[in-house]
Backbone as CSV, one residue per row, in Angstrom:
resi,resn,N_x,N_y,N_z,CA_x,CA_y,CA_z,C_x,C_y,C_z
1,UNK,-94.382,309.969,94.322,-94.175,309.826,95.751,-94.369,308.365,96.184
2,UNK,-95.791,307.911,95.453,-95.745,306.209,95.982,-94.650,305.725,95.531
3,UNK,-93.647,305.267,94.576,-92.555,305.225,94.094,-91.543,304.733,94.822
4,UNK,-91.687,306.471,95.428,-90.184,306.984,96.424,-90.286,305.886,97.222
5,UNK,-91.954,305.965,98.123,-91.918,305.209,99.211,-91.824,303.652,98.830
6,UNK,-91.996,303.319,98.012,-92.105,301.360,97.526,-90.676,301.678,97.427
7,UNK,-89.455,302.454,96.765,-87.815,301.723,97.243,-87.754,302.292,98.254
8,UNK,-87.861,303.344,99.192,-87.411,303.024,100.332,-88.037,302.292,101.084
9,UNK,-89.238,301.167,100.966,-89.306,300.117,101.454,-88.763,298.964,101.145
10,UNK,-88.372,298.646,99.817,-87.516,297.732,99.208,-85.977,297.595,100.020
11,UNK,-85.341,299.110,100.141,-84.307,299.125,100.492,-84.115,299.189,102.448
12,UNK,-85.299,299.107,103.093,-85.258,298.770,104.169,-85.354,297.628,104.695
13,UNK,-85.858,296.965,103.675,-86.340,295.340,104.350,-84.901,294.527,103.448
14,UNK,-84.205,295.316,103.093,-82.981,294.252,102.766,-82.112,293.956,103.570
15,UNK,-81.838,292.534,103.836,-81.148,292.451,105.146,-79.888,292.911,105.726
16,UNK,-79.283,293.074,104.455,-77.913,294.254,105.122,-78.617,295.801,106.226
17,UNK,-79.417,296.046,105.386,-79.632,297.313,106.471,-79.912,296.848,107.717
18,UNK,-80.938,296.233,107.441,-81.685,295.480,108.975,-80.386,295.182,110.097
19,UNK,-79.207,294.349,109.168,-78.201,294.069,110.109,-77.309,294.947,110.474
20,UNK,-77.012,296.122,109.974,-76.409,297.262,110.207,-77.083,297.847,111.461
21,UNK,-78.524,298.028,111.325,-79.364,298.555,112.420,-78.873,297.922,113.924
22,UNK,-78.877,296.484,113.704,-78.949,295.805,114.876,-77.627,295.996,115.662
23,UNK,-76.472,295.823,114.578,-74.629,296.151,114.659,-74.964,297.339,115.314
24,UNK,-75.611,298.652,115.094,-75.409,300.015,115.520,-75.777,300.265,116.711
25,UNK,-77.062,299.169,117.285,-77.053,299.269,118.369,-76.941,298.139,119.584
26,UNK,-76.074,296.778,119.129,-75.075,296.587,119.767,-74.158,297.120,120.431
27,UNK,-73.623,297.641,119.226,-72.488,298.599,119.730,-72.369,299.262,120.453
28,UNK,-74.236,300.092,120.582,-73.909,300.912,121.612,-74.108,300.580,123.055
29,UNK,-74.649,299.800,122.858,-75.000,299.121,124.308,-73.686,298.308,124.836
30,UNK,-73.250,297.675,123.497,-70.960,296.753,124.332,-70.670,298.509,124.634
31,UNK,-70.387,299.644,123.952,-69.642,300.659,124.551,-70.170,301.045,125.785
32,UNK,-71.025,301.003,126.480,-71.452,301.374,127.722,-70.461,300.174,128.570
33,UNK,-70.189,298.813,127.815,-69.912,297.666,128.434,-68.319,298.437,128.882
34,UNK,-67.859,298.435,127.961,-66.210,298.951,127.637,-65.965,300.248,128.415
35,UNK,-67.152,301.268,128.565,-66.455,302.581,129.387,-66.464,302.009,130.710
36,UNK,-67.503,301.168,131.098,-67.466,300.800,132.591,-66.358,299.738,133.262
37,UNK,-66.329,299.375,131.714,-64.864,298.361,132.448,-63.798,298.856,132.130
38,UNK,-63.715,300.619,131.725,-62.509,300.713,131.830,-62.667,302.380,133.323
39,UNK,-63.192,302.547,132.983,-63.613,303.538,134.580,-63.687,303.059,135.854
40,UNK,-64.462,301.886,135.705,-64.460,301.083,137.125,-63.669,300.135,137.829
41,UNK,-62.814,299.492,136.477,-61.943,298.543,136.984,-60.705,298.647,136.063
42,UNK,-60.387,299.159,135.587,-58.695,298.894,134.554,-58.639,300.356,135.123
43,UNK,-58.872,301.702,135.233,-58.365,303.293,135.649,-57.934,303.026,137.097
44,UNK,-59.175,301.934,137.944,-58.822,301.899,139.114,-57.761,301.190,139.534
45,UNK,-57.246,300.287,138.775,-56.315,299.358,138.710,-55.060,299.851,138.376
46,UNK,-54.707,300.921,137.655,-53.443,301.952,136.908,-53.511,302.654,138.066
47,UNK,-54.819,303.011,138.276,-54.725,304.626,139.802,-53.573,303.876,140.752
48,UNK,-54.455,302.299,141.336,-53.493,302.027,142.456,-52.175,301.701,142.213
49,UNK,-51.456,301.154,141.080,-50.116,301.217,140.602,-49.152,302.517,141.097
50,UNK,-50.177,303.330,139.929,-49.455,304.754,139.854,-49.559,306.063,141.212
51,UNK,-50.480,305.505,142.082,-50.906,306.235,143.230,-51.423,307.362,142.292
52,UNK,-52.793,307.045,141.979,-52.803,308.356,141.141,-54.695,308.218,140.607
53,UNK,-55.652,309.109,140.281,-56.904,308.765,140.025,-57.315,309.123,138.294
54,UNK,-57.094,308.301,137.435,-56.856,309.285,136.158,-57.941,310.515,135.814
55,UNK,-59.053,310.582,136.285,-59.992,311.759,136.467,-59.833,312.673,137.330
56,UNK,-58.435,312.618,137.995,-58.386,313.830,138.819,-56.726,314.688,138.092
57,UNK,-56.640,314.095,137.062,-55.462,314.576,136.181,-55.992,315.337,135.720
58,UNK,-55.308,316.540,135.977,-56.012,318.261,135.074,-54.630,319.070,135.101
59,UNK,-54.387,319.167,134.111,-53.664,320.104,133.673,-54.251,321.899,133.933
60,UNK,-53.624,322.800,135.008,-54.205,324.553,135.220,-53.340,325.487,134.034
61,UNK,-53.989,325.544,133.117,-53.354,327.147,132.334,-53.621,328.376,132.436
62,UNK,-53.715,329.152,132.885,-54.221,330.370,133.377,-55.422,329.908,134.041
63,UNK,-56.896,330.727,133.125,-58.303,329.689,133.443,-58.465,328.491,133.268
64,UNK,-57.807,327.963,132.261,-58.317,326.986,131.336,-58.336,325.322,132.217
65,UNK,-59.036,324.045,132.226,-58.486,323.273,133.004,-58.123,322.160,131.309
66,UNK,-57.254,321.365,131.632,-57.096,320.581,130.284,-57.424,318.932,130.892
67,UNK,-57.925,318.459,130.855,-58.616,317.093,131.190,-58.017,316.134,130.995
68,UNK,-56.396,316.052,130.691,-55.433,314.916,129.965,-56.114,313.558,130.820
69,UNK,-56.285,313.413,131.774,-56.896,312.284,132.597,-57.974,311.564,132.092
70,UNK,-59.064,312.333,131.602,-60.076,311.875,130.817,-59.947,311.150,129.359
71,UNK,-58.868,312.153,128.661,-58.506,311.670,127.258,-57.993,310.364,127.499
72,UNK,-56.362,310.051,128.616,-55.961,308.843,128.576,-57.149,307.808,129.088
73,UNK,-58.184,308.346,129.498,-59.431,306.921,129.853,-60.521,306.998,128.276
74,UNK,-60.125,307.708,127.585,-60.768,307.307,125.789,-60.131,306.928,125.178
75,UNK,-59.006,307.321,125.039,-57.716,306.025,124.529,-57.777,305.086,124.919
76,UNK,-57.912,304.817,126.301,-58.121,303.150,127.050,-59.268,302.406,126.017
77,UNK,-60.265,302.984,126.352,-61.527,302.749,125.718,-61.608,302.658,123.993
78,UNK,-60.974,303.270,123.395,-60.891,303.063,121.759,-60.069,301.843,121.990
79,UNK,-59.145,301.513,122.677,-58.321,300.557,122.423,-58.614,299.187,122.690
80,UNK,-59.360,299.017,123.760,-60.173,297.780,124.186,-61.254,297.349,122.920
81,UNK,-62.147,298.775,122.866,-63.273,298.372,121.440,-62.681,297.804,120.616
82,UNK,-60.856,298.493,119.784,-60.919,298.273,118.825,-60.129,296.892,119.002
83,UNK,-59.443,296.506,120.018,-59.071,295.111,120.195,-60.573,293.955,120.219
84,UNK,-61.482,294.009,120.577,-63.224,293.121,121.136,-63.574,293.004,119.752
85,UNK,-63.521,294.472,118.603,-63.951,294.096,117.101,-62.947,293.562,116.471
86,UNK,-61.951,293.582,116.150,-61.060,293.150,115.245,-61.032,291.673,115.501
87,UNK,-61.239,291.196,116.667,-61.341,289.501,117.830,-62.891,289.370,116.936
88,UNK,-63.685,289.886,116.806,-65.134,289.671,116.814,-65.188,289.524,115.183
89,UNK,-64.703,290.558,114.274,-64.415,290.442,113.024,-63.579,288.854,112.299
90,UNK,-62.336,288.631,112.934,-61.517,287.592,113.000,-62.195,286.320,113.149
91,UNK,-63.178,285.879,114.452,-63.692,285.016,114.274,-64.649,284.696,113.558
92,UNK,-65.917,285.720,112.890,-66.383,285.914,111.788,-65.721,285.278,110.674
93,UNK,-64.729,285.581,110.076,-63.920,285.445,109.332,-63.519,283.686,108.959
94,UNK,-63.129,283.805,110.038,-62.965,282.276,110.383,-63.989,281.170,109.851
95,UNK,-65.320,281.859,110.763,-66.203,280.659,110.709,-67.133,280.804,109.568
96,UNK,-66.764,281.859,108.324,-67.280,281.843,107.272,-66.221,281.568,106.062
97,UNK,-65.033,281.159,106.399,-64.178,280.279,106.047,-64.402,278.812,105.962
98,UNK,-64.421,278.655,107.060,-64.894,277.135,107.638,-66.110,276.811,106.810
99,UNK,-67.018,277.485,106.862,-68.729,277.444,106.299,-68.658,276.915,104.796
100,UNK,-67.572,277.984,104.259,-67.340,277.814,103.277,-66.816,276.618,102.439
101,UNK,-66.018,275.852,103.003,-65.301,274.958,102.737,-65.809,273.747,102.994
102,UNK,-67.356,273.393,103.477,-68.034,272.484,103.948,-69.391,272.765,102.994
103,UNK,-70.128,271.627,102.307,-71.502,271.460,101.941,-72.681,271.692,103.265
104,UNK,-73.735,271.552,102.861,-74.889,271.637,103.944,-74.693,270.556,104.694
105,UNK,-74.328,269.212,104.322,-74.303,267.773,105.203,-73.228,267.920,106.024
106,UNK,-71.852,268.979,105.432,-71.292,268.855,106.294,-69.736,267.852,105.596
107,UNK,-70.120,267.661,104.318,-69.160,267.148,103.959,-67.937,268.243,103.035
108,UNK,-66.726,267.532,103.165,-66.228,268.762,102.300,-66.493,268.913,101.113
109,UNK,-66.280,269.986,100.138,-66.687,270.486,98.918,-65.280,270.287,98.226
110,UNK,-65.438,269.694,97.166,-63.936,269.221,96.448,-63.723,270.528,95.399
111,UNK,-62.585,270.706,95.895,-61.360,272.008,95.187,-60.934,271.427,93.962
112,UNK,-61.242,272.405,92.957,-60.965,272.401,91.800,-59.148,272.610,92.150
113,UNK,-58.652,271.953,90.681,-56.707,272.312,91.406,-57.061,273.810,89.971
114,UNK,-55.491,274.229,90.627,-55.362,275.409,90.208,-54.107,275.123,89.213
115,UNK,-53.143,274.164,89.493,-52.197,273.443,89.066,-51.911,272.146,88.155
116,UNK,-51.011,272.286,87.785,-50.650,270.704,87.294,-49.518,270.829,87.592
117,UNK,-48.269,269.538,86.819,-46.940,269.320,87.151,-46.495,269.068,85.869
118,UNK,-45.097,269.965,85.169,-45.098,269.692,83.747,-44.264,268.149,83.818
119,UNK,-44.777,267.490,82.766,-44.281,266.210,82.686,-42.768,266.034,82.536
120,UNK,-41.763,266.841,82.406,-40.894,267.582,81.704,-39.944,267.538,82.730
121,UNK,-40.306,268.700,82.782,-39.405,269.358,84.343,-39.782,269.040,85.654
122,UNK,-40.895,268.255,85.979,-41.621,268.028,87.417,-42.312,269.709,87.898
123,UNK,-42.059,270.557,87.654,-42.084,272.118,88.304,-43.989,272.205,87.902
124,UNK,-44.179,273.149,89.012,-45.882,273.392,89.273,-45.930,274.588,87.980
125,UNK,-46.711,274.195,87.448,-47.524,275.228,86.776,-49.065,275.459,86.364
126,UNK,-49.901,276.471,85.996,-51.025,276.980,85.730,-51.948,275.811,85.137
127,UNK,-52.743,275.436,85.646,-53.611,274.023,84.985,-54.046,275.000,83.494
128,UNK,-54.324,275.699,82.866,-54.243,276.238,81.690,-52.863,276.696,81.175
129,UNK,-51.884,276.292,81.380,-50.488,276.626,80.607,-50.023,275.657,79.971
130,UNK,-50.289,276.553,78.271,-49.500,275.636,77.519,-48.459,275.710,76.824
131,UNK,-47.867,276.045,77.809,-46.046,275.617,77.915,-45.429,275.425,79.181
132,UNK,-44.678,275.238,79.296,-44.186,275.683,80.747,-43.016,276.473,80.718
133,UNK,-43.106,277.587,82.108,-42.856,278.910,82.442,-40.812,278.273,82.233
134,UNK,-40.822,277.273,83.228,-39.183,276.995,83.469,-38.623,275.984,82.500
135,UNK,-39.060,275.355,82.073,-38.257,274.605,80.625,-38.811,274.931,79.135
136,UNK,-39.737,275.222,79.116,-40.441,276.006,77.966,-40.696,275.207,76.645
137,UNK,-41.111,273.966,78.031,-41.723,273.006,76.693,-43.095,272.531,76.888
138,UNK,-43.571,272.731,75.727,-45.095,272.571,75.044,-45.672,271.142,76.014
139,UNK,-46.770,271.981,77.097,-47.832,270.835,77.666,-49.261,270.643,77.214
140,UNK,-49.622,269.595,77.767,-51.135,269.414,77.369,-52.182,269.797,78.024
């Protein structure tokens, strides 16, 4: 049992989880951000277009009421989130690109080539190819 509990302390204090934790409840706190800006100001904004309140859209089937009004304001809402993460992911992306391509000082980090040029033919090929692909003569 002491065991159990020493990895699941190992595996809590690793910082992926920790940052997952924090992501999970971000999230939930931007989605409160996102239903209110789409209930309070983008539904109200379509209502006055369309002369219309999208929470008062109900479909009557016998008893039944069908809420289509509500659904098109969670579609709104998946669609905004998933536009804010993919923007939020992207610049991530970016600036661990960037990060990447720079030392700690800040200077750039020199790129190994991937290439050479056969003496031959001029044409790019594999800095380990020894031949080349388009004239098929023996390089160094």
């Amino acid at each position: 049992m002491k065991k159990l509990f020493s990895e699941f302390k190992a595996f809590i204090a690793k910082g992926s989880v920790i940052d997952l934790a924090v992501g999970v409840i971000i999230g939930a706190a931007f989605k409160g951000i996102v239903d209110s800006l789409v209930s309070d100001i983008i539904s109200p904004l379509i209502g006055l277009i369309a002369n219309t309140n999208f929470t008062d859209l109900v479909w009557q089937i016998g008893g039944v009421s069908i809420k289509y009004g509500s659904f098109i304001t969670a579609i709104i809402n998946f669609l905004l989130m998933a536009i804010v993460l993919f923007l939020i992911v992207k610049a991530i992306s970016a600036t661990r690109e960037i990060g990447g391509k720079l030392k700690k000082n800040g200077t750039p980090v020199p790129v190994e080539p991937t290439e050479k040029t056969c003496p031959y033919c001029k044409s790019k090929i594999a800095i380990d190819a020894t031949r080349c692909p388009h004239c098929t003569s023996e390089v160094k």
